[in-house]
N, C-alpha and C positions, 0 to 999 in steps of 0.2 A: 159087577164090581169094576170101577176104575183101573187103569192103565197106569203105572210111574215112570214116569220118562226125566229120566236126569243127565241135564247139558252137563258136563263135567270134561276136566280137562286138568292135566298136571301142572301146567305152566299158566302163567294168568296174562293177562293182553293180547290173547288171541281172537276176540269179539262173543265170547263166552257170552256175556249179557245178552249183549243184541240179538244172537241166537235165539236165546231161551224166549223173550218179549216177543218176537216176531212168527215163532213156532206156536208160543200162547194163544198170542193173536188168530192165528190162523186156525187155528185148532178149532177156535171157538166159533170164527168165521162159518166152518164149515157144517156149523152146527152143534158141537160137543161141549158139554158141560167144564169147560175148564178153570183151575183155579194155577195160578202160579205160587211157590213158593221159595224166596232169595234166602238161602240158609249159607252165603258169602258177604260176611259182616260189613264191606264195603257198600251193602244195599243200593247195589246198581239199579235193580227192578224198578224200585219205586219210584226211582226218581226216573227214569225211561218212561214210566208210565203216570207221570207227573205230581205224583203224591210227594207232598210238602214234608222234611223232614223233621220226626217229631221228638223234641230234645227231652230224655229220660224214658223214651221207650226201652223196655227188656224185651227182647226176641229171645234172649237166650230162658226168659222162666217159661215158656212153649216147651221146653226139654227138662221141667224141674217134674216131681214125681206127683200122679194126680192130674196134671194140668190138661190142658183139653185145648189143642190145638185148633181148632174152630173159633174158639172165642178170640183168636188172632185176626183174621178172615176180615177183609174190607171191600167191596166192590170199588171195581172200575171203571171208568166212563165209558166201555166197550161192552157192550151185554156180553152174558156169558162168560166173561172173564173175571176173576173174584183173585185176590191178593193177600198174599202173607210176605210181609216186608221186615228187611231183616235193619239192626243196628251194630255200632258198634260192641253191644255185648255181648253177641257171636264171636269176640275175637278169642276168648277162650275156648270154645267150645269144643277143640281136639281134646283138650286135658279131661273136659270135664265128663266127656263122655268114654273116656278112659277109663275112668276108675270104675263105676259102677252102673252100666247103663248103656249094655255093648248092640242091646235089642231095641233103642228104644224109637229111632227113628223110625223102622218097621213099624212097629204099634203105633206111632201117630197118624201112620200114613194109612194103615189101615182101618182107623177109625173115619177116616177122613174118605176114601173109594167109594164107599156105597150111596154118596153126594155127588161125585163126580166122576166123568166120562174120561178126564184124563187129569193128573196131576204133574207140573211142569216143576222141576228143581233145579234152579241156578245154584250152583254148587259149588264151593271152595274149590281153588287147586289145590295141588297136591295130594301125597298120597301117604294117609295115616288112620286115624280109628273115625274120622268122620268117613271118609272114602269107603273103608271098608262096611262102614253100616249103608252107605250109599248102592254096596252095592250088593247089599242082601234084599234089600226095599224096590230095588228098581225091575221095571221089566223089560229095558230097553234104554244103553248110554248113547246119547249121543255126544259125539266127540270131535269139538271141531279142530282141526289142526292146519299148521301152516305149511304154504308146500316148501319147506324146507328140510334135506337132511336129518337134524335133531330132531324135528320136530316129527317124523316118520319114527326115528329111533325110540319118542317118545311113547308113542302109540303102541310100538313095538311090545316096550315095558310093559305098558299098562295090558294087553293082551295076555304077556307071561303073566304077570300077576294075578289078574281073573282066571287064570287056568290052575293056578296054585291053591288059592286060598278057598275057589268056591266051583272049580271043577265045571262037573254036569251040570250044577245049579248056577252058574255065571250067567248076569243076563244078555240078549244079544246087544249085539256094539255095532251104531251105523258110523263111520270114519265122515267128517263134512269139511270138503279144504274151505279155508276162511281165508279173506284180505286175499285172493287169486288176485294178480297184476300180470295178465297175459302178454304183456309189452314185453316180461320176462323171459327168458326161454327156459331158466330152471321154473318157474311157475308154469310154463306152458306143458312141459315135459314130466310134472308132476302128475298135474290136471287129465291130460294124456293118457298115463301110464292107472290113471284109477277111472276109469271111466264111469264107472255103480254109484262114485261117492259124489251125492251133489257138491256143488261146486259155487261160494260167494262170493264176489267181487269184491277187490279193493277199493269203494268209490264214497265218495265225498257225503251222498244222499244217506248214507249208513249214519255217519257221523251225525247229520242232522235231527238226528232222535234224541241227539241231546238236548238241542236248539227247539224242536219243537214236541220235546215230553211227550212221545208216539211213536207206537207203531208205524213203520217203516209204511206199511199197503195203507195206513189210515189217512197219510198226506203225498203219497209216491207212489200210488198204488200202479202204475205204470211204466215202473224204472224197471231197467233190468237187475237190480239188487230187490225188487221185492218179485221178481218174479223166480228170483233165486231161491228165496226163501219160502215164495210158495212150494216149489220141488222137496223141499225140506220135509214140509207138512205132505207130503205125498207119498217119501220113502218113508216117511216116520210111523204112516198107516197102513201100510206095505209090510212095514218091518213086524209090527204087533199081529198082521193078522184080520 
């Protein structure tokens, strides 16, 4: 059975996406069956990964009752890597899965492992009833954070909270500083003080994935921000096991 591995993060703008794309990527690279899925209705993924956006797609009936999560699934120009892209009608999705439907992202996800080697979820911020099924489903958060104060405080949070709501059953949580600008000395002194957590640079070639709808290692495969991100993919299978 597959592995769920969900980038997530309370606060948004911290390079959440790019993470999750470049982790895919690599996953796959290394030979593993992987599929990504953007369930943050801003559907960063796709467009990261150059898939045209398609006006009146529903992402959100993937979570209606019945539905079959698979028949979302589109390949991407990267073998091995397969795609569930999300739209603007995930912008309800905390309410909806609210009322009646507190299991369900587990069940999709589960129908969905025995296809693949790992499943990657870009994942809303914040922390509400999407978060919390996020974190019954997953077997391993990855959480990237900024080396800033709050943003440690945030972490902080999110640690009490998985020890509250899901105890022994919490899944493990690898911490990744994002946007490092070691020119800084609180960024250096972060970086520093966590030595276990990889660690991605602030740098321009990141950016680029917008410019060139790709995987960071597919046109940069040489930069020290994809060699970052390979480390990524290296704690990530470390972490699982």
């Amino acid at each position: 059975m597959g592995k769920v591995i969900a980038v997530y993060s309370m606060k948004g703008g911290v390079g959440k996406s790019s993470l999750a794309v470049n982790l895919a990527h690599g996953l796959s690279v290394a030979g593993h069956r992987t599929l990504i899925w953007d369930i943050d209705a801003q559907g960063a993924v796709a467009f990261l990964l150059g898939h045209s956006y398609i006006a009146g797609a529903k992402a959100k009936k993937i979570f209606a009752k019945d539905a079959d999560a698979a028949d979302a699934i589109v390949p991407t120009d990267w073998p091995g890597l397969d795609l569930i892209a999300a739209d603007l009608s995930l912008r309800h999705l905390e309410t909806d899965l609210s009322e009646d439907k507190p299991k369900r992202l587990r069940k999709l996800l589960a129908a969905l492992t025995p296809d693949y080697d790992r499943i990657i979820l870009d994942c809303p911020p914040g922390l509400g009833e999407i978060s919390d099924q996020i974190f019954r489903a997953a077997d391993l958060l990855v959480v990237p954070v900024m080396p800033a104060p709050l943003a440690l405080r945030t972490l902080d949070q999110v640690e009490e909270h998985l020890a509250d709501v899901r105890g022994k059953k919490a899944p493990a949580l690898l911490p990744v500083l994002s946007m490092v600008d070691r020119r800084k000395g609180l960024h250096r002194d972060t970086a520093d003080a966590h030595p276990d957590w990889p660690t991605i640079p602030h740098a321009s070639v990141v950016e680029q994935m917008g410019v060139q709808q790709s995987p960071l290692t597919a046109f940069a495969g040489k930069s020290a921000a994809a060699r970052a991100f390979a480390s990524v993919v290296v704690k990530v299978e470390a972490a699982l096991g």
